[in-house]
mmJSON file of the N, C-alpha and C atoms, coordinates in Angstrom:
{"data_MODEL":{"atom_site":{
"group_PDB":["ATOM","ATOM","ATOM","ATOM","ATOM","ATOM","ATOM","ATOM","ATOM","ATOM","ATOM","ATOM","ATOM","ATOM","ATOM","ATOM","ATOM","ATOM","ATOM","ATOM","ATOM","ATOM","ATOM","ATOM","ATOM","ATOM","ATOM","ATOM","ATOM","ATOM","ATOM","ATOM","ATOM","ATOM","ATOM","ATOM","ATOM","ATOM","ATOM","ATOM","ATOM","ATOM","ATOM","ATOM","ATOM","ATOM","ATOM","ATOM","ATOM","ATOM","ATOM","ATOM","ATOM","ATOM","ATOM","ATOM","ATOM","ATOM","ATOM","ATOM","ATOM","ATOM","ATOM","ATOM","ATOM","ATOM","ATOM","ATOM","ATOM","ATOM","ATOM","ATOM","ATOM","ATOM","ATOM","ATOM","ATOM","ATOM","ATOM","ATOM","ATOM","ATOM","ATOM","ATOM","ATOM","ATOM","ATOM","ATOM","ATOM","ATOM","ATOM","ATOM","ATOM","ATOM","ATOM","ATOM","ATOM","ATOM","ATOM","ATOM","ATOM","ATOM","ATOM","ATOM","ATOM","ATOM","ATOM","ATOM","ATOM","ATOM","ATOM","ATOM","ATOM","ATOM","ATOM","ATOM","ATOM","ATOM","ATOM","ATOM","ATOM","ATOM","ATOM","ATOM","ATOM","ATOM","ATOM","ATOM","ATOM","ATOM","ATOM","ATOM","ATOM","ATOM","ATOM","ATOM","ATOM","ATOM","ATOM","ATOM","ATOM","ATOM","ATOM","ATOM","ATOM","ATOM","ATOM","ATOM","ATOM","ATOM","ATOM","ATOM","ATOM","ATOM","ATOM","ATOM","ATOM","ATOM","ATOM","ATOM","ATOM","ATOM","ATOM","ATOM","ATOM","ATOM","ATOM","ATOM","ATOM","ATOM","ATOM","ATOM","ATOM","ATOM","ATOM","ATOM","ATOM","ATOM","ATOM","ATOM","ATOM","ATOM","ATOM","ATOM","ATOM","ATOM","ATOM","ATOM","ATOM","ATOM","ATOM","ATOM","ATOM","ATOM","ATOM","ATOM","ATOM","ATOM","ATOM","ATOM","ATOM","ATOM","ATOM","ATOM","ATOM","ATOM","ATOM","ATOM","ATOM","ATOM","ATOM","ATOM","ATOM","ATOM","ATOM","ATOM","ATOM","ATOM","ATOM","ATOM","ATOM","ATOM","ATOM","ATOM","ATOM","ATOM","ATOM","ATOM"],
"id":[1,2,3,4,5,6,7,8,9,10,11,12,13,14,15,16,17,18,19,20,21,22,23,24,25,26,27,28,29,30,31,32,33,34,35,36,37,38,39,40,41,42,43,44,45,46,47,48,49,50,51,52,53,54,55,56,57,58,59,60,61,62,63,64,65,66,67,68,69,70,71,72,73,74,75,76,77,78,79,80,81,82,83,84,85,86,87,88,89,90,91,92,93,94,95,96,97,98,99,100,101,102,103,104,105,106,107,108,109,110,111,112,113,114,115,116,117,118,119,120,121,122,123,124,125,126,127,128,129,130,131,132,133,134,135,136,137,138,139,140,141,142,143,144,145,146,147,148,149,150,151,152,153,154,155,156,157,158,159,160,161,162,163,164,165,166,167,168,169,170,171,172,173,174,175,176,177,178,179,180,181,182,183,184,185,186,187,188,189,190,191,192,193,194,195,196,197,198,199,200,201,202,203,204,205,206,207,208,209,210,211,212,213,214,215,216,217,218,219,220,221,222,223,224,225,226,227,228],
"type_symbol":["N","C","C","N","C","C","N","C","C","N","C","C","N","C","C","N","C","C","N","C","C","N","C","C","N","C","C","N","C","C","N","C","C","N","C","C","N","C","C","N","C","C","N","C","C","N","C","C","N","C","C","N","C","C","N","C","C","N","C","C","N","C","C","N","C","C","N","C","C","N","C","C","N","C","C","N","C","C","N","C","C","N","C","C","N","C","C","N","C","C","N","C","C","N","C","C","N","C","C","N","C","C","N","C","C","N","C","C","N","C","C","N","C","C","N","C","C","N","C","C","N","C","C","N","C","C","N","C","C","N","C","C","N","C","C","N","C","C","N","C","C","N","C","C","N","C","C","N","C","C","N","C","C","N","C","C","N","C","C","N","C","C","N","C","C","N","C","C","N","C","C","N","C","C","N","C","C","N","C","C","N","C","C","N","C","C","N","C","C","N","C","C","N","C","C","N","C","C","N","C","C","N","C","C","N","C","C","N","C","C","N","C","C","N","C","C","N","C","C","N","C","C","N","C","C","N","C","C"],
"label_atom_id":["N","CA","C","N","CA","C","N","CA","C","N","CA","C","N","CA","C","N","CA","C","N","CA","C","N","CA","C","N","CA","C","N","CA","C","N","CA","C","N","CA","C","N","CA","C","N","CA","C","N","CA","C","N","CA","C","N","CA","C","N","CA","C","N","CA","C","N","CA","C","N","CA","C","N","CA","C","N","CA","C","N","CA","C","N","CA","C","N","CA","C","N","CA","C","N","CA","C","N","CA","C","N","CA","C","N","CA","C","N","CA","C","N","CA","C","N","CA","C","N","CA","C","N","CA","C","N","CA","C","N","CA","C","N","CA","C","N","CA","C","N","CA","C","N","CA","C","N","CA","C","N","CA","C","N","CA","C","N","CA","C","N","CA","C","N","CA","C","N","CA","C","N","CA","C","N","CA","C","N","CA","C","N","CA","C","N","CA","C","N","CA","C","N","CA","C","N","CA","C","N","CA","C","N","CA","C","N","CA","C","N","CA","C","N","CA","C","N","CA","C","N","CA","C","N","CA","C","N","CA","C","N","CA","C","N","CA","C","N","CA","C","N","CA","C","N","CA","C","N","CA","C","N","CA","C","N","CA","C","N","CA","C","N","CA","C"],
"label_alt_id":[null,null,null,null,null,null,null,null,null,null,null,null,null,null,null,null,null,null,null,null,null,null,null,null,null,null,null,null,null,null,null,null,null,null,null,null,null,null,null,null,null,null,null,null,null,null,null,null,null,null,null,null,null,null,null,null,null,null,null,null,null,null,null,null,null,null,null,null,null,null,null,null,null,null,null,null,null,null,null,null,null,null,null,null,null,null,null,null,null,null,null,null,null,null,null,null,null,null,null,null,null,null,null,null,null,null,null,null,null,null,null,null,null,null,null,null,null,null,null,null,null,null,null,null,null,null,null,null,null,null,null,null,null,null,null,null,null,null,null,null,null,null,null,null,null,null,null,null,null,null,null,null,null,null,null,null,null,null,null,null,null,null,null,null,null,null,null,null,null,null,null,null,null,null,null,null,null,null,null,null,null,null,null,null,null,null,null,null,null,null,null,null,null,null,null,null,null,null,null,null,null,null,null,null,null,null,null,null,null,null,null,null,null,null,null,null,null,null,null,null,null,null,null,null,null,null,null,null],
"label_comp_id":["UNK","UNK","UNK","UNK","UNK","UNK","UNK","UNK","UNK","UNK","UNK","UNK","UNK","UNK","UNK","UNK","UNK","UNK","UNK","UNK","UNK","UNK","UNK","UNK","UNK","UNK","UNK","UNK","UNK","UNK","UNK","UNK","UNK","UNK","UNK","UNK","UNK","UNK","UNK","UNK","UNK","UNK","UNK","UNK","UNK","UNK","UNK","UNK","UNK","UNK","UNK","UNK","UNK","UNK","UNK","UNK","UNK","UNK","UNK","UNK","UNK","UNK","UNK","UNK","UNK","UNK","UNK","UNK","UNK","UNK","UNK","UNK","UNK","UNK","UNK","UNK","UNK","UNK","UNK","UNK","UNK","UNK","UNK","UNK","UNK","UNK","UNK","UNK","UNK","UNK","UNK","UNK","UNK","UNK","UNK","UNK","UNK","UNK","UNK","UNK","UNK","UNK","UNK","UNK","UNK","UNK","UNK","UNK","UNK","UNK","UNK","UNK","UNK","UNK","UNK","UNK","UNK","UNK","UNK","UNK","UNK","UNK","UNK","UNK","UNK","UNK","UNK","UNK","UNK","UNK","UNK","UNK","UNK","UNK","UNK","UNK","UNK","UNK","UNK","UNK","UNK","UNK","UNK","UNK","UNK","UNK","UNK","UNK","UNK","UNK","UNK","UNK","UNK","UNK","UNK","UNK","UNK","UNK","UNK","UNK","UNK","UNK","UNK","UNK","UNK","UNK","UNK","UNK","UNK","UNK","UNK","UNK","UNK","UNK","UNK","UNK","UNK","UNK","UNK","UNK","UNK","UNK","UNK","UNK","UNK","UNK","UNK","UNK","UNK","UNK","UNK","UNK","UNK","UNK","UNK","UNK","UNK","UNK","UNK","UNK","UNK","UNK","UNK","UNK","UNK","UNK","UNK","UNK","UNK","UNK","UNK","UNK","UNK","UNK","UNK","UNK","UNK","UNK","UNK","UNK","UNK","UNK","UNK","UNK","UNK","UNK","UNK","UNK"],
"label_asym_id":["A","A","A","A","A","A","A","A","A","A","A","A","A","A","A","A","A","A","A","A","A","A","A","A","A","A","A","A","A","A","A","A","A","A","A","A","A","A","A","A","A","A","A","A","A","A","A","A","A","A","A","A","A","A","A","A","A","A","A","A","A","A","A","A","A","A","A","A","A","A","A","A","A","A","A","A","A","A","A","A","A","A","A","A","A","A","A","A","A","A","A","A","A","A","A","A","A","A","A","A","A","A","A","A","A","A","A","A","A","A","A","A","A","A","A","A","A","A","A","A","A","A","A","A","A","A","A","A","A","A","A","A","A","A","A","A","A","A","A","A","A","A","A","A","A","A","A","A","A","A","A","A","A","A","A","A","A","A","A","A","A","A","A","A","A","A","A","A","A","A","A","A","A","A","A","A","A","A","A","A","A","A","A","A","A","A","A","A","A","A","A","A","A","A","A","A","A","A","A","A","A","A","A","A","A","A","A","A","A","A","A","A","A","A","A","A","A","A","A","A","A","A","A","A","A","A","A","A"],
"label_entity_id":["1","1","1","1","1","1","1","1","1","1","1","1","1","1","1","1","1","1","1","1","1","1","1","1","1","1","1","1","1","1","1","1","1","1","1","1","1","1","1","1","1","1","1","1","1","1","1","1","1","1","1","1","1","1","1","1","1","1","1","1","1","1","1","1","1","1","1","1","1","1","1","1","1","1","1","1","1","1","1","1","1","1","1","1","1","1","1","1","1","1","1","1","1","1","1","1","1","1","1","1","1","1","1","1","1","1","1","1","1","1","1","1","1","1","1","1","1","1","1","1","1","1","1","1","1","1","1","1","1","1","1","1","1","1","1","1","1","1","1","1","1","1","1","1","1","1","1","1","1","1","1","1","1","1","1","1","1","1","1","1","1","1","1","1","1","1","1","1","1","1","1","1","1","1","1","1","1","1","1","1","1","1","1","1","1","1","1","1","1","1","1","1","1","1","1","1","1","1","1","1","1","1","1","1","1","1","1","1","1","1","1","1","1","1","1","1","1","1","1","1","1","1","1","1","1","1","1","1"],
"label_seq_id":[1,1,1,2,2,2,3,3,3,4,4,4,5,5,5,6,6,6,7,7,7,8,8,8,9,9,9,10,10,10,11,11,11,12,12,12,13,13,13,14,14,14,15,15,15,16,16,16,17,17,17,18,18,18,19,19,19,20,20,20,21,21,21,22,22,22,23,23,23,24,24,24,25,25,25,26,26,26,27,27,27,28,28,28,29,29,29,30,30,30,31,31,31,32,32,32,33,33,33,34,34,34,35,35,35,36,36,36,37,37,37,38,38,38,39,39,39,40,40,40,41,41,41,42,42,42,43,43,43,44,44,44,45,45,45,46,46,46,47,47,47,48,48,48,49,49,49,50,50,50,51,51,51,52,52,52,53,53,53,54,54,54,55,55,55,56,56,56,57,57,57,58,58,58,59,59,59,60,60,60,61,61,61,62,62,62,63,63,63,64,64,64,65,65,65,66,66,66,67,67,67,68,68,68,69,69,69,70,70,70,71,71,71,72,72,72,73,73,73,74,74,74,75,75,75,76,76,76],
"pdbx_PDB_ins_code":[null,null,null,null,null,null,null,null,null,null,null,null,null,null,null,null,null,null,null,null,null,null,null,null,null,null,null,null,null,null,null,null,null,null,null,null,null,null,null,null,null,null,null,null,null,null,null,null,null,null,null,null,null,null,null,null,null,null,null,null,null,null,null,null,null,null,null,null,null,null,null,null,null,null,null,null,null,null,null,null,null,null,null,null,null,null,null,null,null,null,null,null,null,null,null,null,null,null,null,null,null,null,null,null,null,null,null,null,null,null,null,null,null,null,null,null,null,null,null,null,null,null,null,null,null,null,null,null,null,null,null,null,null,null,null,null,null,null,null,null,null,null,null,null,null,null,null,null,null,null,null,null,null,null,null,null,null,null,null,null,null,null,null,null,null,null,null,null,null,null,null,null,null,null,null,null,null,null,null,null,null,null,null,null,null,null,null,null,null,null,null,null,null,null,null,null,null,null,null,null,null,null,null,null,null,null,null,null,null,null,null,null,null,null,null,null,null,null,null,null,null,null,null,null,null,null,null,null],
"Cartn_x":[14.047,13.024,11.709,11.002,10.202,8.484,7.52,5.979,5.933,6.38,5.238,7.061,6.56,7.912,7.01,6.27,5.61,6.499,6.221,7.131,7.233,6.128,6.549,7.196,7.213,8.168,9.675,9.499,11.079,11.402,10.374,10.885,11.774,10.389,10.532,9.421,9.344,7.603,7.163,5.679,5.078,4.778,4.726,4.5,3.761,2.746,1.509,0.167,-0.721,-1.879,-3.032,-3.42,-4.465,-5.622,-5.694,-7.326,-8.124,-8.306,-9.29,-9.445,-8.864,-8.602,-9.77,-10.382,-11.436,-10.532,-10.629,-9.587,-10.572,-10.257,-11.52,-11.043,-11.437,-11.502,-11.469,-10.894,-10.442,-11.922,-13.28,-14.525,-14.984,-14.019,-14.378,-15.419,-15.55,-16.762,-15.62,-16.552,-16.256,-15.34,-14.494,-14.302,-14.641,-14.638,-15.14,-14.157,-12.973,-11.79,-11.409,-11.052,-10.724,-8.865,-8.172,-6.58,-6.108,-6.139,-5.464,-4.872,-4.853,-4.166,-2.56,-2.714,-1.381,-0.635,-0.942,-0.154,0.746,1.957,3.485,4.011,3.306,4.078,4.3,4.837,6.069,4.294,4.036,2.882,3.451,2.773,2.79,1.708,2.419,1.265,0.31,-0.756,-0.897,-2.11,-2.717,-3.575,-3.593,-3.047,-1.885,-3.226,-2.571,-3.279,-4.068,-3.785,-4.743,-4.394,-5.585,-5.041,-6.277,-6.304,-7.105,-6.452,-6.379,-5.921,-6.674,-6.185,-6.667,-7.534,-8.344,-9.141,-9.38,-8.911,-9.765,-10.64,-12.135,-13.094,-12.578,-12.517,-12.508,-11.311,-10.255,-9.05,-9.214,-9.854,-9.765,-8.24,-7.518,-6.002,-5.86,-5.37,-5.031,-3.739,-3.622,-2.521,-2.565,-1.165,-1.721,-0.234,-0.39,0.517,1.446,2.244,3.634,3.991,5.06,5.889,6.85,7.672,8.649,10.151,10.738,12.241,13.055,14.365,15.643,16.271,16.615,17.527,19.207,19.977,21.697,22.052,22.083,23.013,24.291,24.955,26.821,26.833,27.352,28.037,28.988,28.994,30.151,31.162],
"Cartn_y":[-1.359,-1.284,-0.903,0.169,0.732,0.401,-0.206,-0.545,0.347,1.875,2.732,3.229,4.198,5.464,6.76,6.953,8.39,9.02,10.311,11.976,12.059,11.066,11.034,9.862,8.978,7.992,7.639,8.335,7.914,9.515,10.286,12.056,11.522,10.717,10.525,10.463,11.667,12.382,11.295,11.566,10.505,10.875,10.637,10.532,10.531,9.685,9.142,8.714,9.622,8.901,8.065,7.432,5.837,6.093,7.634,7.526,7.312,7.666,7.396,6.002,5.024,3.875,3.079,2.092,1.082,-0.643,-1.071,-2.575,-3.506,-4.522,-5.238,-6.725,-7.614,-9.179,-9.723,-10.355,-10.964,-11.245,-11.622,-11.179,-10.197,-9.055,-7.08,-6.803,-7.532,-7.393,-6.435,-5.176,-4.301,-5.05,-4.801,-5.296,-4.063,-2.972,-1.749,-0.975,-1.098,-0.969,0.215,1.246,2.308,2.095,2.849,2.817,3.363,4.017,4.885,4.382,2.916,2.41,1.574,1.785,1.89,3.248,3.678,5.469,5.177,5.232,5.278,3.85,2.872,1.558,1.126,0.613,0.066,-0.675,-0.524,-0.36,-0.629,-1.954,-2.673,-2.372,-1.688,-1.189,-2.317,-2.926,-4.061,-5.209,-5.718,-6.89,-8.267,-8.478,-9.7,-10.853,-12.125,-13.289,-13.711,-13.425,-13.824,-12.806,-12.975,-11.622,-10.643,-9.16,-8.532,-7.02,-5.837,-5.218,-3.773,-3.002,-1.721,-1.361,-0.89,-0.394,1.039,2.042,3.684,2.936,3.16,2.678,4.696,5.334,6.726,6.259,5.763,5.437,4.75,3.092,1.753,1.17,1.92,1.354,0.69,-0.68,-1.725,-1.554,-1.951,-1.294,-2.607,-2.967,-3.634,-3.318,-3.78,-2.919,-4.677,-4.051,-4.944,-4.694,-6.461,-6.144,-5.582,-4.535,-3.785,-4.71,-4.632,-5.476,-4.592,-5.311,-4.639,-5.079,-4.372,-4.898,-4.219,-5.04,-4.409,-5.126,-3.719,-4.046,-3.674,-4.37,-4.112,-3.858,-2.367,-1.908,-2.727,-2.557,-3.144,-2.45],
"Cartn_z":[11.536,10.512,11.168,10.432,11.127,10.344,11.113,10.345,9.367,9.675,8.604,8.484,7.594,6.972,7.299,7.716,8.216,8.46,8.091,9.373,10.46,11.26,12.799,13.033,12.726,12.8,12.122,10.957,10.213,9.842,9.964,8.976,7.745,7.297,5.539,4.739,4.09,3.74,2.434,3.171,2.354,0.999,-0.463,-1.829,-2.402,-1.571,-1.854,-0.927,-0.876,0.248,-0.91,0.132,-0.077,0.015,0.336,1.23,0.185,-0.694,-1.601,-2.522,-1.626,-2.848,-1.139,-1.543,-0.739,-1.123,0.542,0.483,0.058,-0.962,-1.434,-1.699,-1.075,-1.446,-2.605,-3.53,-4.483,-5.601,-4.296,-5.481,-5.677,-5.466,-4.918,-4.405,-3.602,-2.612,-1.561,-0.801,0.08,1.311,1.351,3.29,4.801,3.698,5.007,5.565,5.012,5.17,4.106,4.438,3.588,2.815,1.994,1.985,2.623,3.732,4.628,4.99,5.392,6.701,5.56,4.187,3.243,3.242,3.971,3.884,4.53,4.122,4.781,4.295,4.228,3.738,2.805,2.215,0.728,0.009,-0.894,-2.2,-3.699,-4.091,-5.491,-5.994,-7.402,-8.314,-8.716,-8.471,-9.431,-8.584,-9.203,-8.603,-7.806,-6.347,-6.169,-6.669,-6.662,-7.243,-6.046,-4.809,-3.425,-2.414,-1.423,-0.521,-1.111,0.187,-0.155,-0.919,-1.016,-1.925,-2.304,-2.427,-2.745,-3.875,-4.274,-5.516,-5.464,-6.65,-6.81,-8.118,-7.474,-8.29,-9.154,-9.176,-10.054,-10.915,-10.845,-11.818,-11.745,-11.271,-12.141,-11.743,-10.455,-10.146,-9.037,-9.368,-7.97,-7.311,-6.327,-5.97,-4.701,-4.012,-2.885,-1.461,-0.52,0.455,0.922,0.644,1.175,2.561,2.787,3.915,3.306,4.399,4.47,4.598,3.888,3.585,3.423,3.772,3.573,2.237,1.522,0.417,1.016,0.324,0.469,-0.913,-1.281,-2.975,-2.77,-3.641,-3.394,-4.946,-4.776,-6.305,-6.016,-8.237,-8.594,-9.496],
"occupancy":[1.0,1.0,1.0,1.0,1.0,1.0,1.0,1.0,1.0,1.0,1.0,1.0,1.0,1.0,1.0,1.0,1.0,1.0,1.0,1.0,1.0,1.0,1.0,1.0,1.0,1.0,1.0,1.0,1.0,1.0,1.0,1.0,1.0,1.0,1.0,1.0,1.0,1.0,1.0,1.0,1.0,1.0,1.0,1.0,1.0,1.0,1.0,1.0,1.0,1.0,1.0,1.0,1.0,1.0,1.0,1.0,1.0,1.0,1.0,1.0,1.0,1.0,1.0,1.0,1.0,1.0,1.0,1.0,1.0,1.0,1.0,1.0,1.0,1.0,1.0,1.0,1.0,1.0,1.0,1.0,1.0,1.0,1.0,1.0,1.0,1.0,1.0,1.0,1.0,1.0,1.0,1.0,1.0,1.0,1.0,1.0,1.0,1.0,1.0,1.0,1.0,1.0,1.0,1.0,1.0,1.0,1.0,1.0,1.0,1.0,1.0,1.0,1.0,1.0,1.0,1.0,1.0,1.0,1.0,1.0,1.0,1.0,1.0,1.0,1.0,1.0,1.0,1.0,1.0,1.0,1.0,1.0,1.0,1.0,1.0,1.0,1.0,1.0,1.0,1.0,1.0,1.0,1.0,1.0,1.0,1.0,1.0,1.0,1.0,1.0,1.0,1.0,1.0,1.0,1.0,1.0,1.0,1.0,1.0,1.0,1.0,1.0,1.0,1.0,1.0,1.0,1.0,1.0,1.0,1.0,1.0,1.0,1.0,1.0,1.0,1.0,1.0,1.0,1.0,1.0,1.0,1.0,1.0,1.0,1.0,1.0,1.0,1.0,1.0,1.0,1.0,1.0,1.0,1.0,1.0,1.0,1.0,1.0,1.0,1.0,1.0,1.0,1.0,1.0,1.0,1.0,1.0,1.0,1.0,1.0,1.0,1.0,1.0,1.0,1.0,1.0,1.0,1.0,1.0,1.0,1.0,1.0,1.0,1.0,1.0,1.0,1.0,1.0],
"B_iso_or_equiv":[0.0,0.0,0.0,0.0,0.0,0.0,0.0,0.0,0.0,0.0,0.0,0.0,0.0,0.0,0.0,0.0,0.0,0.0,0.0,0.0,0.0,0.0,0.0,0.0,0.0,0.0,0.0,0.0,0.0,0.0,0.0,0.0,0.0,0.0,0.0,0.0,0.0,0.0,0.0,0.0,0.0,0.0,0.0,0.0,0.0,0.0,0.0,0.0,0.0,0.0,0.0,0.0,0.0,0.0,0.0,0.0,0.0,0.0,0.0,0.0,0.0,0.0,0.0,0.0,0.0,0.0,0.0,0.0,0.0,0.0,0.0,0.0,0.0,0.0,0.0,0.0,0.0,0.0,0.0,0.0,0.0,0.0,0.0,0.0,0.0,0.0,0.0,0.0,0.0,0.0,0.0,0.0,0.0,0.0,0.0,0.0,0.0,0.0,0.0,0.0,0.0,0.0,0.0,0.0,0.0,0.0,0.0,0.0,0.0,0.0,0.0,0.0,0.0,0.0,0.0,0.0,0.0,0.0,0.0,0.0,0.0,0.0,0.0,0.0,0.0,0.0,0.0,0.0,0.0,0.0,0.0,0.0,0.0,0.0,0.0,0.0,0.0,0.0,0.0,0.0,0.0,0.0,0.0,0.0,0.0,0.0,0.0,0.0,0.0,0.0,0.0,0.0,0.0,0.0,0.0,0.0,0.0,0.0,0.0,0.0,0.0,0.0,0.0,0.0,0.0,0.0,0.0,0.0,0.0,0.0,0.0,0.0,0.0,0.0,0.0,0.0,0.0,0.0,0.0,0.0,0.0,0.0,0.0,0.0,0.0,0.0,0.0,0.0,0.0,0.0,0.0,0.0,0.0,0.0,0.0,0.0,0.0,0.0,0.0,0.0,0.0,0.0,0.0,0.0,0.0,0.0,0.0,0.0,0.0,0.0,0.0,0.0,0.0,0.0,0.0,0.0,0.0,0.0,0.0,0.0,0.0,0.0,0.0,0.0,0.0,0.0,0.0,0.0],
"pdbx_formal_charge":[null,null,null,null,null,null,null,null,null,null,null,null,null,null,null,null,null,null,null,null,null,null,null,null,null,null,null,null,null,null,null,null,null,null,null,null,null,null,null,null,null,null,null,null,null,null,null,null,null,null,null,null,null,null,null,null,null,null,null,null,null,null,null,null,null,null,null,null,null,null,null,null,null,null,null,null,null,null,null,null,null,null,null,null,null,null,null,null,null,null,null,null,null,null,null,null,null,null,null,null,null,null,null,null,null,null,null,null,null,null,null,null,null,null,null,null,null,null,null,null,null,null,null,null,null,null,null,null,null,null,null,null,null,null,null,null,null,null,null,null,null,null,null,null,null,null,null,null,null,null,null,null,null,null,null,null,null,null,null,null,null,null,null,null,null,null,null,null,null,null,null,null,null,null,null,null,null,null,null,null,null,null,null,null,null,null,null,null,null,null,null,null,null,null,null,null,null,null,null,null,null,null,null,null,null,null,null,null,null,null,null,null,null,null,null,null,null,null,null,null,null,null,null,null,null,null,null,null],
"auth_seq_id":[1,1,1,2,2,2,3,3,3,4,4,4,5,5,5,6,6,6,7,7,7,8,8,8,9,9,9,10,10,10,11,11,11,12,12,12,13,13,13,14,14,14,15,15,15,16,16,16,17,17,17,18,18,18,19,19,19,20,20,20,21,21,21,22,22,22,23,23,23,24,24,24,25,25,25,26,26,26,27,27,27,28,28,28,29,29,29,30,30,30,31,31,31,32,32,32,33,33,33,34,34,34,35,35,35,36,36,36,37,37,37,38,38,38,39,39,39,40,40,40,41,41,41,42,42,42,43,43,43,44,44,44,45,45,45,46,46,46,47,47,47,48,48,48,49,49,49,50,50,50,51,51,51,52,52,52,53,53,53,54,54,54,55,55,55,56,56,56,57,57,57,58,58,58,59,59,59,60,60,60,61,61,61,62,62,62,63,63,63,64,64,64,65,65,65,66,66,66,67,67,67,68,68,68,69,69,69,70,70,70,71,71,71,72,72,72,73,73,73,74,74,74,75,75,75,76,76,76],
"auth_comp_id":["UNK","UNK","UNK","UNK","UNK","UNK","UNK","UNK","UNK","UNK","UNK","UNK","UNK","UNK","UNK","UNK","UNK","UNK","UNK","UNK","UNK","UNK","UNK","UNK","UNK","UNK","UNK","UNK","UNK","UNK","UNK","UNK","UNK","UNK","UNK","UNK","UNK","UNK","UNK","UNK","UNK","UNK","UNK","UNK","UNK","UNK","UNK","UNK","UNK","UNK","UNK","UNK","UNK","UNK","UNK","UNK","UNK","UNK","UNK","UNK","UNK","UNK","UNK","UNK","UNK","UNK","UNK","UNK","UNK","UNK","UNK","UNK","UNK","UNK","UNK","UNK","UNK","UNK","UNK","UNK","UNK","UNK","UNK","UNK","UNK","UNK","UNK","UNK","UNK","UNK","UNK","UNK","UNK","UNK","UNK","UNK","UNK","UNK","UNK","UNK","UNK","UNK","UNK","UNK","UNK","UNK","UNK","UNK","UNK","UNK","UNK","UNK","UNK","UNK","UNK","UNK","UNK","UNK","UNK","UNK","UNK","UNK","UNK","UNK","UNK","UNK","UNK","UNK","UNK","UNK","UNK","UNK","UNK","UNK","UNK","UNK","UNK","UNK","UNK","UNK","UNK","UNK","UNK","UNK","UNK","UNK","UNK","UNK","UNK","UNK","UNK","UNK","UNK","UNK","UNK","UNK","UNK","UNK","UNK","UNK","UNK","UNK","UNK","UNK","UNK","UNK","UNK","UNK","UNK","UNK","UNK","UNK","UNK","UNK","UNK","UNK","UNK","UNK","UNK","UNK","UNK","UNK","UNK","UNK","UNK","UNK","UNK","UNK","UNK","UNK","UNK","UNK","UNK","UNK","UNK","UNK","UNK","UNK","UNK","UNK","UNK","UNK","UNK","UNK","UNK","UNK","UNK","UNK","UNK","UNK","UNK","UNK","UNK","UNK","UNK","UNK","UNK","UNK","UNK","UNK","UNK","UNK","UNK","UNK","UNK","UNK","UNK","UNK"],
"auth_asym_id":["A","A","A","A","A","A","A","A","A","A","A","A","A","A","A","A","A","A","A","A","A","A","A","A","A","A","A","A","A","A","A","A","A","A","A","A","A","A","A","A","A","A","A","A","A","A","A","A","A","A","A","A","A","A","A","A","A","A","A","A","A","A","A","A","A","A","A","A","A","A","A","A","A","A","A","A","A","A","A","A","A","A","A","A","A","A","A","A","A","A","A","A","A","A","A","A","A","A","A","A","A","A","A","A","A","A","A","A","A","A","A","A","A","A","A","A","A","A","A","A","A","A","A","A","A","A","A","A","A","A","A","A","A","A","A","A","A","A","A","A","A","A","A","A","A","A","A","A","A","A","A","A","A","A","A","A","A","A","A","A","A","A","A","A","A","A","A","A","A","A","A","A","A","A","A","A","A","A","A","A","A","A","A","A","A","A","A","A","A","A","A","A","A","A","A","A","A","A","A","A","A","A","A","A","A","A","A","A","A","A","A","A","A","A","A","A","A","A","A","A","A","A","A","A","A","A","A","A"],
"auth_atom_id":["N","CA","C","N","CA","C","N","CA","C","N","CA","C","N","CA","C","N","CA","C","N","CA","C","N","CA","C","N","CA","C","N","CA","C","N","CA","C","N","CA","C","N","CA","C","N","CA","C","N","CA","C","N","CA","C","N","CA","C","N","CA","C","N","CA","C","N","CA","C","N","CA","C","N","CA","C","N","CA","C","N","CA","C","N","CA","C","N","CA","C","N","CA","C","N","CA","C","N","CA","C","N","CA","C","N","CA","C","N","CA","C","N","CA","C","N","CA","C","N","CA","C","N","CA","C","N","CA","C","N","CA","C","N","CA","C","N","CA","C","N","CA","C","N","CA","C","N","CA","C","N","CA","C","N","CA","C","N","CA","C","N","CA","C","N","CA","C","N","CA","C","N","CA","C","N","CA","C","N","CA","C","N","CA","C","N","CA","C","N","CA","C","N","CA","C","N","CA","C","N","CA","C","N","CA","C","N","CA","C","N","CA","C","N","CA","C","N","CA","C","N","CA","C","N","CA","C","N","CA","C","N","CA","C","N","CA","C","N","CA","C","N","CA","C","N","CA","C","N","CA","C","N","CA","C","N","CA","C","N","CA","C","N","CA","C"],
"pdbx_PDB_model_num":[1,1,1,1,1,1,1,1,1,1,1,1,1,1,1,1,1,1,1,1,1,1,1,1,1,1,1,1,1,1,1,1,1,1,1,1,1,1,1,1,1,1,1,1,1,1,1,1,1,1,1,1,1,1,1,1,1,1,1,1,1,1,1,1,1,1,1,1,1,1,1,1,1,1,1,1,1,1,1,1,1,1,1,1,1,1,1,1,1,1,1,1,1,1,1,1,1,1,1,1,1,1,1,1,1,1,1,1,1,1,1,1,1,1,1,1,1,1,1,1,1,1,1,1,1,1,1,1,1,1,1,1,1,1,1,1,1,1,1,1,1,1,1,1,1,1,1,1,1,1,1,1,1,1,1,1,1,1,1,1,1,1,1,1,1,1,1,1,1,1,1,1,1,1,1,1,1,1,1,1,1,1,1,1,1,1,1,1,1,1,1,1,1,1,1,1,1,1,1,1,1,1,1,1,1,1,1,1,1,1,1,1,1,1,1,1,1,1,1,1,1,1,1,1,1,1,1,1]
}}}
């Protein structure tokens, strides 16, 4: 299991870049921290309840960056 899914690390193209979203503290106060550093890693659409978290003040969309897990589903 690999930190990121980048092209140089897994050559599995990315979907979606972050850069334009700013990481912000739960009172959306700035942390200084741009979304870039969510580019390549597994991303929940949505506002977590604690923790800090992504904002595009231009779309108004939260978004926040997960650990990377394995799932194994068994058809049935």
């Amino acid at each position: 299991m690999l930190q990121s899914s980048t092209d140089e690390q897994a050559g599995i193209q990315n979907l979606r870049f972050y850069n334009n979203f700013r990481e912000m503290r739960q009172d959306m106060s700035y942390t200084g921290a741009s979304g870039g550093k969510a580019n390549g890693n597994p991303v929940i659409k949505e506002k977590p309840k604690k923790g800090n978290f992504l904002y595009n003040e231009e779309t108004g969309e939260y978004v926040h960056s997960v650990y990377a897990r394995i799932v194994i589903r068994r058809k049935l």
